[in-house]
C-alpha positions as CSV (number, residue, x, y, z in Angstrom):
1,X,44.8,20.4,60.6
2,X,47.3,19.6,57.9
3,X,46.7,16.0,57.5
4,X,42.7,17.2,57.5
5,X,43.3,19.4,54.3
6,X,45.8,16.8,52.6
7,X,42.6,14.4,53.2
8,X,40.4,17.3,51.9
9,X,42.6,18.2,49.0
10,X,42.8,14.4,47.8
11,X,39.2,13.9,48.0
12,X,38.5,16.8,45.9
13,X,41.1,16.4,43.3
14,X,39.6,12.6,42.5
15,X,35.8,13.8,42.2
16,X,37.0,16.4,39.8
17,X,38.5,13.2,37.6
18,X,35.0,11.8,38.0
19,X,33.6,14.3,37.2
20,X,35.7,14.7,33.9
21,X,35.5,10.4,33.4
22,X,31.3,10.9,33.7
23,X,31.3,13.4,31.0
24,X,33.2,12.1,28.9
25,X,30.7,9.4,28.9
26,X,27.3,11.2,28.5
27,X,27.6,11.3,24.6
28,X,27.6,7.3,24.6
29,X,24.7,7.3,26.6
30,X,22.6,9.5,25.0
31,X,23.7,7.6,22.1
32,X,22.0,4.6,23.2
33,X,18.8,6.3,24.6
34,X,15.4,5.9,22.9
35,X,14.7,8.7,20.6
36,X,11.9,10.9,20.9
37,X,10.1,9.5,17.9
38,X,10.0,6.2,19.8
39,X,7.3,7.0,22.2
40,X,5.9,4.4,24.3
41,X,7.9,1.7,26.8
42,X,10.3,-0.7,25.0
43,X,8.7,-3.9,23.9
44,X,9.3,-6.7,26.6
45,X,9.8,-10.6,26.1
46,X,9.3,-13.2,28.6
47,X,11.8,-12.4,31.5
48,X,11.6,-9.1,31.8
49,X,14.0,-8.5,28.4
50,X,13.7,-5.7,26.0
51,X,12.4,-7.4,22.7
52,X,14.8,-7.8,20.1
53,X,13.6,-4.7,18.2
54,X,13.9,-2.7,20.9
55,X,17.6,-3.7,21.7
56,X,20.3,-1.0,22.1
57,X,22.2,-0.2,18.7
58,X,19.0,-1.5,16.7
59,X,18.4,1.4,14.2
60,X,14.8,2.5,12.8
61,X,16.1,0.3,9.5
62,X,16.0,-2.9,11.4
63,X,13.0,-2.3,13.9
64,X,11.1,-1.4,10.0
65,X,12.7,-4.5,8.6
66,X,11.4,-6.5,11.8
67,X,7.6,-5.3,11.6
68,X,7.5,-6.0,7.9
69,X,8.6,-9.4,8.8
70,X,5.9,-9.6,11.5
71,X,3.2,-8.4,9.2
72,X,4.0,-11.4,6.8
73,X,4.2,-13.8,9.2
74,X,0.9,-12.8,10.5
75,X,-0.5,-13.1,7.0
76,X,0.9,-16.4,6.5
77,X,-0.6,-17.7,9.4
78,X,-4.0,-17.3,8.4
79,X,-5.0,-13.5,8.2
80,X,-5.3,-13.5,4.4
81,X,-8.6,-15.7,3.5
82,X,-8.3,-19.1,1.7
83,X,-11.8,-20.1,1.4
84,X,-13.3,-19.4,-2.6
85,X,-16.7,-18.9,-1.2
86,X,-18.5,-21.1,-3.5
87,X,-17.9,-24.7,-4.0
88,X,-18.1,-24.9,-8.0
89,X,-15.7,-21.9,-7.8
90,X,-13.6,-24.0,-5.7
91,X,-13.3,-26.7,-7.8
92,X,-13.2,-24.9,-11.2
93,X,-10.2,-23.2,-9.4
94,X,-8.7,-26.4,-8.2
95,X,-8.6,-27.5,-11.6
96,X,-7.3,-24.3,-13.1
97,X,-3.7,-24.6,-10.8
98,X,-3.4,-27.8,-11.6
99,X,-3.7,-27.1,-15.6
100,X,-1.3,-24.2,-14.9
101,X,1.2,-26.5,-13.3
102,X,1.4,-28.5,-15.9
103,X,3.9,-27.8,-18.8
104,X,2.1,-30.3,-21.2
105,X,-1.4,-28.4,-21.1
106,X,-2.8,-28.0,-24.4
107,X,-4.6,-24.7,-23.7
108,X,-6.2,-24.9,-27.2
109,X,-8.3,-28.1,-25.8
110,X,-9.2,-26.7,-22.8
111,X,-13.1,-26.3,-22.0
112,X,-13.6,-25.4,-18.2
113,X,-17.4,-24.1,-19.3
114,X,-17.8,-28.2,-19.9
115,X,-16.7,-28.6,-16.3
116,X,-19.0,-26.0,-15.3
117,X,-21.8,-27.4,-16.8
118,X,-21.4,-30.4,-15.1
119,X,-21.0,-29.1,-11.8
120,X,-24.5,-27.6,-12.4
121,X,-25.3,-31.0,-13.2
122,X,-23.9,-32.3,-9.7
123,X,-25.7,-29.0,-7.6
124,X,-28.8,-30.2,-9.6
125,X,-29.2,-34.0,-8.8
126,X,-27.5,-33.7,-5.2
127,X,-30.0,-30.6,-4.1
128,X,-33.4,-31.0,-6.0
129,X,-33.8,-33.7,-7.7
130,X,-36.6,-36.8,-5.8
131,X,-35.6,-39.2,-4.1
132,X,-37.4,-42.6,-3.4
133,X,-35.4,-45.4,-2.1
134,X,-36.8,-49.1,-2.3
135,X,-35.0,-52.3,-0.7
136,X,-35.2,-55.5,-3.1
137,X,-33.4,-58.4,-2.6
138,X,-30.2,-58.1,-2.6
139,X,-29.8,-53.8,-2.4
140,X,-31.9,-51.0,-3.5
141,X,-34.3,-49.7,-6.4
142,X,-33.9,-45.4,-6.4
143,X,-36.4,-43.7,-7.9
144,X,-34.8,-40.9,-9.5
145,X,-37.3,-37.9,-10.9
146,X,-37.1,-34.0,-11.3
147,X,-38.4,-31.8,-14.0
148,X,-36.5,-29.5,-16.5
149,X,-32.8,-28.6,-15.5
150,X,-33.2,-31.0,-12.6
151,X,-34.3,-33.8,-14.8
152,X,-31.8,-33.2,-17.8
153,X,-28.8,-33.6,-15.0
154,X,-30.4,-36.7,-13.8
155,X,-30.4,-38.1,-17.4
156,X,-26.9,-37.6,-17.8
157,X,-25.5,-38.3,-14.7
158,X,-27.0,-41.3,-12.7
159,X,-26.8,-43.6,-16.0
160,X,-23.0,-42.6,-16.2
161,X,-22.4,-43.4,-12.5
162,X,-24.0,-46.6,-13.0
163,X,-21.6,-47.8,-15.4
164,X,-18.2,-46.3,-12.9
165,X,-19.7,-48.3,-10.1
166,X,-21.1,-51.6,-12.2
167,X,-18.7,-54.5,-10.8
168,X,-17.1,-52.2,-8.1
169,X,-17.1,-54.2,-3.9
170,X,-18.9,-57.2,-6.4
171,X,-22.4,-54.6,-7.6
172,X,-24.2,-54.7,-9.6
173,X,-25.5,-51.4,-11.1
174,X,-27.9,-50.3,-13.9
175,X,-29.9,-47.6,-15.0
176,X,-33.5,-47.5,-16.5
177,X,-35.0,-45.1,-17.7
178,X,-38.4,-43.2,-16.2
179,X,-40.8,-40.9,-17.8
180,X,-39.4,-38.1,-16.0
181,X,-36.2,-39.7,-14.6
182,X,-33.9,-42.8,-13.8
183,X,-34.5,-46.0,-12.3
184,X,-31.3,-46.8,-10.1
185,X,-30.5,-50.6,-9.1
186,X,-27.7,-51.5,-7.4
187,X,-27.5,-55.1,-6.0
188,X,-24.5,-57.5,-4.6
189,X,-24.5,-61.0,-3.5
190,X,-22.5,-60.6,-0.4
191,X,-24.7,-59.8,2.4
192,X,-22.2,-57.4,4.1
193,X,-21.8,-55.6,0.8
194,X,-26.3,-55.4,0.8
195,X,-26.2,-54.2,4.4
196,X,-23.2,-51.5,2.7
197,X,-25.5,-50.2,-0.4
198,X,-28.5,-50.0,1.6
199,X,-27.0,-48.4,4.2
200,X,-25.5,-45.7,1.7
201,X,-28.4,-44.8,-0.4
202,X,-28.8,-42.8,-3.6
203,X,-26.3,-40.1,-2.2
204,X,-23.3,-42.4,-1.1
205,X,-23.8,-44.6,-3.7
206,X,-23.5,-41.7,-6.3
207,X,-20.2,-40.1,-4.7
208,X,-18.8,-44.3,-4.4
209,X,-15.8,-44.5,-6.4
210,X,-12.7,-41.7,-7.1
211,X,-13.5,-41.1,-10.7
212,X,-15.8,-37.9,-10.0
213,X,-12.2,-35.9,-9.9
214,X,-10.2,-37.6,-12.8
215,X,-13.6,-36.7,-14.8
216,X,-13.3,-33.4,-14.0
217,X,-9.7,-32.8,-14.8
218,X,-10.1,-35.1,-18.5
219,X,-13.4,-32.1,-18.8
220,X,-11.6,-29.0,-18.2
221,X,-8.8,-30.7,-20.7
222,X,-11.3,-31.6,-23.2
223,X,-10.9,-35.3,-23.2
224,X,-14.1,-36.3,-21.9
225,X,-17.7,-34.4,-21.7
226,X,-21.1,-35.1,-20.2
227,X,-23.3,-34.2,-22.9
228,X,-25.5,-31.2,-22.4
């Protein structure tokens, strides 16, 4: 029986050092357990893995400092909206930044109502004014009529288009004018370049060319103006 106890004796003296070792320990692992204000399961990534705010040591600073950062990034990506709602707005807005940019801006000669004014020009003649397209040899005749705000933005804009495009892929453009509107001829000798204007019409013929944009800019800078 001796050996028996000596066996007995050993086996109880190392689970009381265990014992001792395991408590000793408990503080560092409640240290590391979720708090109670953390309700919920830890966040996982792909694999099974806690997510990186959820890792041990992370303090409520840094899983704060981690949503914030989430939050932005979310924004960023296409939560906030970027769209003006209105395409004058747009534009007018467009050119605003870019005058803002711009060191050399002489706010004193700025006129952005000009630019407005001829945006309602552009709404007017692309939306209401009439339309009637004729083939002649060589290109097209447009008939180009409206009444009142319609036909004022008619007068002022096709004739100055006319003269961007005049000599532009070998045209030739002019403007007459109608008893309640322009006469738009635009003509070429090239036959690929007669199949190209009648093929655009009064609409692509009037946005041909890039000067529609410089225009506006030299407007809202008060260098050039339609005038109303």
């Amino acid at each position: 029986m001796k050996p028996l106890f000596r066996d007995f004796a050993t086996a109880t003296a190392v689970a009381a050092v265990f014992a001792v070792v395991a408590t000793a320990l408990l503080p560092g692992v409640h240290a590391e357990s979720p708090r109670a204000d953390q309700s919920g399961p830890p966040t996982m990534m792909h694999g099974g893995m806690p997510g990186h705010d959820q890792m041990p040591g992370m303090t409520r600073h840094n899983r704060m400092m981690m949503q914030m950062h989430r939050s932005r990034t979310a924004d960023a990506e296409g939560s906030t909206p970027t769209m003006p709602g209105q395409d004058a707005f747009g534009a007018i807005g467009e050119i605003v930044r870019i005058l803002e940019a711009d060191p050399k801006t002489d706010w004193s000669k700025v006129n952005l109502e000009a630019l407005r004014q001829h945006l309602i020009d552009m709404n007017e003649v692309t939306l209401k004014a009439d339309v009637a397209p004729k083939s002649i040899d060589g290109g097209i005749e447009v008939a180009v009529t409206g009444t009142d705000r319609t036909l004022a933005a008619i007068q002022r804009m096709v004739p100055a288009h006319a003269k961007e495009i005049d000599g532009l892929h070998g045209w030739s453009a002019k403007a007459d004018p109608l008893p309640n509107g322009v006469l738009l001829t635009v003509t070429a000798k090239d036959a690929n370049e007669v199949a190209h204007i009648r093929g655009l019409g009064f609409i692509g013929i009037l946005v041909t060319g890039s000067h529609h944009q410089a225009h506006h800019l030299a407007m809202a800078k008060g260098e050039f103006v339609h005038k109303h």
